[in-house]
N, C-alpha and C positions, 0 to 999 in steps of 0.2 A: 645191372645197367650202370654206367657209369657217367656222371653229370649231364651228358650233353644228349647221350641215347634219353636221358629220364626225361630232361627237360622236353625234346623232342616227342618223345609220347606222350608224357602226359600236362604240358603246358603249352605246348605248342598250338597254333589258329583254331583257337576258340575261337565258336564265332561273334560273339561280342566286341565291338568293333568302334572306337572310335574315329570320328574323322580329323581332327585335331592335332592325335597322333600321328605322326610325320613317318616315326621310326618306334617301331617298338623290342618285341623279345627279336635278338639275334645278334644283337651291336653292342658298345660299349656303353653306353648310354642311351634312353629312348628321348627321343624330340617332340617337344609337346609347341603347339602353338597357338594362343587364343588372346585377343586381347581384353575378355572377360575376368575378373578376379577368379583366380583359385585356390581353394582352400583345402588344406594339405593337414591328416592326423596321422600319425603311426599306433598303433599298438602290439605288444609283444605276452602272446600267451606261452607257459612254461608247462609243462607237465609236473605233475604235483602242487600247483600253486594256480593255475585258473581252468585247470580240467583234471579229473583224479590219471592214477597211470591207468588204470583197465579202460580209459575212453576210446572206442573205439575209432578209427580214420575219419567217419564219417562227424563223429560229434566232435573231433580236435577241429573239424574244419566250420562246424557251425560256432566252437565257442571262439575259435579266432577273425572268423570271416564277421561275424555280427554286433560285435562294438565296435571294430573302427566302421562299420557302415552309420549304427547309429549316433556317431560324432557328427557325422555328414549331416544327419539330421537335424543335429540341433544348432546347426548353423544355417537351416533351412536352403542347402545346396541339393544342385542335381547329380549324382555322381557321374563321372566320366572316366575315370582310369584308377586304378589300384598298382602296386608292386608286392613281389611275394618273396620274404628271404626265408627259408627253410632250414633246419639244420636236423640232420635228421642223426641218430643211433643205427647203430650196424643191425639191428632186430628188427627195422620197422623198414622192412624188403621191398621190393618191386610190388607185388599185392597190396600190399599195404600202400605205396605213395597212390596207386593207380586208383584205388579206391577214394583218397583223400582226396585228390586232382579232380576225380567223375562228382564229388559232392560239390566242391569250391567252384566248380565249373559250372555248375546249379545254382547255384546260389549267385556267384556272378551276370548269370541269363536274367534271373528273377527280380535283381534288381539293377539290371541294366548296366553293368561299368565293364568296363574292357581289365585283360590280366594284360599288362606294358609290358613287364620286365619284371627281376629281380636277381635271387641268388640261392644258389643249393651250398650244400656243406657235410662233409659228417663231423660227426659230434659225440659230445657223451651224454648228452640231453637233448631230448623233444622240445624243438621252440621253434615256431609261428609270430615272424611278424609281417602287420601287413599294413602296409602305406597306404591312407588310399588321399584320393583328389577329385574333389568336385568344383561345380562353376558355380557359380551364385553372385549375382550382377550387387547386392546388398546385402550382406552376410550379417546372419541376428547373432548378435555379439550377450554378454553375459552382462555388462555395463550400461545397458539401453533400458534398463524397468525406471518408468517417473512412478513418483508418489498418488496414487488411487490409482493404479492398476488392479486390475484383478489376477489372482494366480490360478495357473491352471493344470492339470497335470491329465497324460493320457495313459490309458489301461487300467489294467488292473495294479497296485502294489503289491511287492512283500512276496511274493508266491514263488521264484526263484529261491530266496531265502528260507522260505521253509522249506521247500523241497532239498535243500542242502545236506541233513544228516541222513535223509534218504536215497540220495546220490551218492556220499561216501559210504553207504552200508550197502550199494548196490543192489536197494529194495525196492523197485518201481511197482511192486503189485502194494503197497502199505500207503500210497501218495495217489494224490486227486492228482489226474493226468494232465488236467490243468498247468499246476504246479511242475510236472517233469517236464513238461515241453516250454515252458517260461524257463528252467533253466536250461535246456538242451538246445534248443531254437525261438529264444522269443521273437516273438512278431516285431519287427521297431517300424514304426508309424512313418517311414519316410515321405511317401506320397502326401499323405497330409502334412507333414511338415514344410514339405514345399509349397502348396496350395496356401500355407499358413504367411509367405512373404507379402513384406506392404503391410502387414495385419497384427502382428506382434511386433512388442519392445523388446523382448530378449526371452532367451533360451538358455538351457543348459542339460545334457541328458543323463539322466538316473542312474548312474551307472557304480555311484559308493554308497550310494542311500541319501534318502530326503533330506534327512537331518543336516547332512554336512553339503549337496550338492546347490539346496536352498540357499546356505547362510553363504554360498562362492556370487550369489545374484546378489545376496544383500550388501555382498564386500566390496562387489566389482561394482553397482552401483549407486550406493553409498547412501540406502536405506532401510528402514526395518520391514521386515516381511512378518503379517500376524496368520499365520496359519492354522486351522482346526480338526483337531485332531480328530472330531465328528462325522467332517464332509471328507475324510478320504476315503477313497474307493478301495476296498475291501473288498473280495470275495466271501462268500458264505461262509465257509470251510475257514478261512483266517478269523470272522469275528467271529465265530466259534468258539476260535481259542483263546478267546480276551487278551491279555496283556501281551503274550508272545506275541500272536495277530501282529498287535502294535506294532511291536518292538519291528519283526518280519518287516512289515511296510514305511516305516520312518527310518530306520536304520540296518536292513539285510545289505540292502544291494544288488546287484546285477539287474537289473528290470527293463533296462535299456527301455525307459518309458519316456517323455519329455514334461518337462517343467517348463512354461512361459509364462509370461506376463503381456497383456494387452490394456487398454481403455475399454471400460467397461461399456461404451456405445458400439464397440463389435461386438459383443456377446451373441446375438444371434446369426450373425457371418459365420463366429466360429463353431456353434453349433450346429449349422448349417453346412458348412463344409466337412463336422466332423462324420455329421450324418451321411451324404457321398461317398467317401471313403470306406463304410462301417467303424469308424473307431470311437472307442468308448473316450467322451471329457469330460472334465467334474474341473469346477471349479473350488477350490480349497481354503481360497483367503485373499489378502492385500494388501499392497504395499502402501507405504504410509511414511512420511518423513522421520526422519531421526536416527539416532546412532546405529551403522548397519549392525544387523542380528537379527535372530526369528525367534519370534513371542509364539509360543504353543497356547491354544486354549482348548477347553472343552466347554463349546456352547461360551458364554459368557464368562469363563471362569478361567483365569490363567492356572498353566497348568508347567511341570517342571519336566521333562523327560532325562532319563537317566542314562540313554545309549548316547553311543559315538555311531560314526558312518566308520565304512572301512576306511583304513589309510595302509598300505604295501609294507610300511617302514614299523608300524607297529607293530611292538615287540608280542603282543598278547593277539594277533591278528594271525 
C-alpha cells in the first residue's frame, strides 16, 4: 500500500464522529470549532523505549493510544478528537498496520473520540504519536490543591511496574494477570474523572510514579503534601513483596491512575461517585501549608524513600 491506499483502509470513516469537526482526514488541515475550552496533550511512544520490539500491533496501539487519553483525564475533560502521526519501518506491512488500525479504532469507539487527521511516514523506527483534544468548560489544573485537602489516588498502584521485567523476558505465565494487563492496557478512570469536575482542586495522572508526579501538585501549588506510605492501595501480590511492592507503587510508573486533591466535606460525593463507575479510591494524605515537597510517613512516623520517579533524560533510566 502506499500512504494514501493505507490511510484509506485503514484510517479512513471510522465511525466515531464528531460534530465540531468541520473537516477532518482528507484536507490539509482539519477544522475544529467550539467555543468550549480545549485541551490539547501529544505523546510519543518509540519502540524500544515505551513498548519492547516483539510488541505486537495490537499492544503498540494500547501502549500509545492510552496515556495521551489518560492526560485527558486528569484535566477532567471529555475527549472529542485525537490525531495520529505514524512512522512506520519497511517490516511492519500491510497486516501489520491493518491490525494496529482495527485495535486503535477500538479503543477510539470505547472511549469515544473521533480519529481527525494526522500523518504516515516510513522510517527506521517504530513511533506513535498521538495528539489528542478534549473539551472541558473548567479544566483541573495541577496548581488548584489549598491547604487541608485530602489526597486521593485511583486504582491499584505499582503493578505495571512490577510486571516490567516480566514484559521484557516475554514471561506472561510467571506474572499475576493483573499486573500484565495494567501494563498492556490499563483501565484509566476517565468517566469518573469527568463525573469528578466542580468536585476537585487539582489533578495530575500517574504516569512517572507517585513520588515525583505528587511533588509536580506540591510545586504547581505551592504546598506540602504528607502522604502514607500505609494507606496506599496495593494489591496482595505487591505487599507480598514488601519493599519492592513499595518501591513498584511510589516510584515504577506507568499506572495511568489519578492523583487529586479535594475538601475534605466531599469525601462521600467522591466516594459515591466512585462507587457508580466501579472504581477503586483510597485516600492517601493532605495537603497542608508550607514549602512545596511530600513528607512520607508510616502511620505516625516520618519516613525517608530512597526511589526517584521516572524521568526520559535519565542516564540510569
Amino acid at each position: 500500500m502506499d500512504e494514501f491506499e493505507l490511510i484509506k483502509r485503514c484510517f479512513a470513516d471510522w465511525p466515531t464522529q464528531h460534530p465540531n469537526v468541520l473537516r477532518g482526514i482528507g484536507d490539509d488541515c482539519l477544522v475544529w470549532l467550539d467555543p468550549e475550552p480545549l485541551v490539547i496533550s501529544v505523546d510519543t511512544a518509540v519502540i524500544g523505549r515505551h513498548f519492547p520490539e516483539f510488541a505486537n500491533p495490537e499492544q503498540v496501539a494500547q501502549r500509545a493510544f492510552l496515556p495521551a487519553i489518560s492526560d485527558l483525564a486528569a484535566m477532567t475533560a471529555t475527549p472529542a478528537f485525537f490525531t495520529l502521526a505514524l512512522t512506520l519501518p519497511k517490516h511492519c506491512n500491510g497486516d501489520w498496520v491493518v491490525r494496529f488500525a482495527h485495535r486503535l479504532r477500538e479503543l477510539a469507539a470505547q472511549y469515544n473520540i473521533m480519529l481527525a487527521g494526522g500523518d504516515t511516514t516510513l522510517g527506521e523506527q517504530l513511533t506513535v504519536t498521538i495528539n489528542v483534544h478534549g473539551r472541558c468548560p473548567h479544566p483541573v489544573l495541577r496548581n488548584g490543591a489549598q491547604a487541608q485537602d485530602d489526597v486521593w489516588v485511583t486504582g491499584y498502584l505499582g503493578q505495571a511496574a512490577a510486571a516490567l521485567p516480566y514484559v521484557l523476558a516475554n514471561d506472561e505465565k510467571e506474572v499475576p494477570m493483573e499486573w500484565w494487563q495494567a501494563y498492556w492496557q490499563p483501565d484509566v478512570p476517565l468517566e469518573f474523572a469527568i463525573a469528578l469536575q466542580g468536585c476537585i482542586h487539582s489533578a495530575i495522572d500517574i504516569s512517572d510514579g507517585l513520588v515525583g508526579d505528587a511533588l509536580h501538585i506540591a510545586q504547581q501549588s505551592e504546598l506540602a503534601l504528607h502522604l502514607n506510605v500505609h494507606d496506599l492501595p496495593l494489591d496482595s501480590d505487591l505487599k507480598a513483596a514488601g519493599e519492592n511492592g513499595l518501591r513498584c507503587a511510589t516510584s515504577g510508573g506507568d499506572d495511568y491512575q489519578l492523583l487529586f486533591t479535594a475538601a475534605p466535606m466531599v469525601r462521600e460525593e467522591i466516594q459515591h461517585l466512585a462507587n457508580q463507575q466501579g472504581v477503586l479510591v483510597t485516600r492517601i494524605g493532605q495537603t497542608r501549608e508550607g514549602k512545596p515537597a511530600v513528607h512520607w510517613y508510616d502511620g505516625d512516623r516520618p519516613v525517608t524513600l530512597p526511589w526517584q520517579s521516572f524521568t526520559h533524560f535519565n542516564k540510569e533510566s
